[in-house]
C-alpha positions, 0 to 999 in steps of 0.5 A, a space after each residue: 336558258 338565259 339566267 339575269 346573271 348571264 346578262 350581268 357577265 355578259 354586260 362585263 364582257 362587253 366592257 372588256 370588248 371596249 378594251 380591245 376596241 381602245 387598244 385597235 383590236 377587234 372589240 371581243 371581251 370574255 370573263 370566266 366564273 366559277 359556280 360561286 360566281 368568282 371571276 376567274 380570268 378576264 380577257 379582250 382580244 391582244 393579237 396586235 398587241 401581244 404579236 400572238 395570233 392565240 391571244 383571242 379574248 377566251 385564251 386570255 382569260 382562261 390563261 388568267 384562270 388557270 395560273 390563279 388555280 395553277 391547273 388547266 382544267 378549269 371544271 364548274 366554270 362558265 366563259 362569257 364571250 361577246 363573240 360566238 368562239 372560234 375553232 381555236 378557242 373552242 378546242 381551249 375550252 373543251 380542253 380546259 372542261 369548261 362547263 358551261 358557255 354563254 355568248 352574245 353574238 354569232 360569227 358567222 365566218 369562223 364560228 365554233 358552236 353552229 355557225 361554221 363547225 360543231 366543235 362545243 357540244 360534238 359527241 366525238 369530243 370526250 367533253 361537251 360544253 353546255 351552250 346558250 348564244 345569244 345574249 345581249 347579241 345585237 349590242 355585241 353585233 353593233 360593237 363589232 360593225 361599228 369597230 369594223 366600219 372605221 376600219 373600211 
């Protein structure tokens, strides 16, 4: 279910996305609330420029969260993310107890939550994020193609 403040996150992390954009990175940008509606930690994609290929916008962010509550569990909080996460990501945030995941467009070549695996809401996994996808996805999309149309 989307709610108006979803659109809201969702419109930061698409600001966030341009970061990368401006930076040559691939345009993905997330932000992590807490159930007050604090910002947490903010991210865009830095692979390039950090030389670290976990650098992705989601592992930014949550890195940002968990030093300013010095613990890595991050419980009652929710990730926007312009992109649907990787497997990579999804294994963070499932470690982290993140509640609750809202992104914007599918990836349908590494995606984690239905496109490729199954990785947020498994029941082999001993935490489940709840998942709403989706949100503002074509304005996500269209970053994505354009960033990726300069490229070719």
């Amino acid at each position: 279910m989307t709610h108006d403040a979803d659109i809201t996150w969702m419109r930061l992390a698409l600001a966030l996305a341009g970061e990368a954009e401006a930076m040559g990175e691939v345009p993905i940008g997330a932000v992590l609330v807490d159930a007050d509606g604090q910002i947490l930690g903010e991210g865009w994609n830095r692979v390039i420029a950090d030389s670290d290929p976990s650098a992705h916008a989601e592992i930014v962010a949550l890195r940002e969260a968990a030093g300013k509550r010095e613990n890595y569990r991050l419980p009652e909080t929710t990730l926007y993310v312009t992109l649907e996460p990787c497997s990579m990501c999804a294994g963070a945030l499932i470690n982290a107890r993140v509640k609750r995941v809202v992104y914007a467009a599918d990836d349908p070549r590494a995606g984690a939550h239905h496109s490729v695996f199954e990785v947020l809401t498994s029941p082999r996994l001993n935490h489940r994020c709840e998942v709403t996808g989706g949100v503002l996805a074509e304005e996500s999309a269209k970053m994505l193609r354009r960033f990726f149309r300069s490229r070719r």
